[in-house]
N, C-alpha and C positions, 0 to 999 in steps of 0.2 A: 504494500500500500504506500503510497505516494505522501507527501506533503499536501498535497492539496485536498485527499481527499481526508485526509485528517484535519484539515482547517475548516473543511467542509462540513463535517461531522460534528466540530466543536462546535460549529455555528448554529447546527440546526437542532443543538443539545439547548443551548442558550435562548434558542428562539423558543422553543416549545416550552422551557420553563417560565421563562419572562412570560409567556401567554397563561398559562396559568395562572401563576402569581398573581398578574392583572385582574384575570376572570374572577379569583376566586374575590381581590380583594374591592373590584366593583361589581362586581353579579354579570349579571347578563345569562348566565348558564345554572346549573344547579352546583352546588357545591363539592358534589363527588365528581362531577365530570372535571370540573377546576382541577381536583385535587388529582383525578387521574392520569391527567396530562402534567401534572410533576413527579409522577409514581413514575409515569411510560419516558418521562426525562431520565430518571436514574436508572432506570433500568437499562434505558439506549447509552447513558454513560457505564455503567459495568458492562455492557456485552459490546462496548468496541475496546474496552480496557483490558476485555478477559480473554485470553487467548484461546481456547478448546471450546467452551461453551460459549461462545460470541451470537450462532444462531442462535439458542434458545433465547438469551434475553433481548436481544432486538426484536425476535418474532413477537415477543412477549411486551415490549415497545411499541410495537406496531400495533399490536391486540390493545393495548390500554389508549392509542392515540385514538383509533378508529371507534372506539366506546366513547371515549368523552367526546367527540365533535360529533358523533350520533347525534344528540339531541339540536345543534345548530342547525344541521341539514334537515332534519324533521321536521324544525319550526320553520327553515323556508321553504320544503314543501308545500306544507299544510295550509300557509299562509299565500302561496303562489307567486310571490313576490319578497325582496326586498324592505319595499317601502312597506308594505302592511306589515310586515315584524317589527320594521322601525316604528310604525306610527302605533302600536301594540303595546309598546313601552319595554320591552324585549324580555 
């Protein structure tokens, strides 16, 4: 693995925590799904740090990312728009 795709990596460890963090600490989502998306943060930080078992907890990363952001897709669904989630009060 390369330089870049470990800066890569770090980035998108940083980015999905910081979205968390945000969610949990202004709402907008439920609070487990916030807090899932910092669970599925450390988890994508041990399984690019781990060397043998790297698939399992990325997969398991991925499974905690696709859970918490469940609910934001479902509400713009349901809602058929955008604007109707925003005007909703989210």
């Amino acid at each position: 693995m390369n330089a870049y795709h470990t800066l890569q990596q770090k980035a998108s460890i940083l980015g999905f925590l910081r979205l968390g963090v945000g969610l949990l600490w202004k709402g907008g989502i439920p609070r487990w799904a916030a807090g899932l998306l910092i669970v599925g943060s450390a988890l994508f930080f041990v399984g690019v740090n781990s060397g043998e078992l790297e698939y399992l907890f990325t997969l398991s990363a991925s499974d905690a990312y696709l859970a918490a952001l469940a609910p934001i897709g479902l509400r713009y669904w349901g809602n058929g728009s955008a604007m109707a989630w925003a005007k909703a009060g989210a």
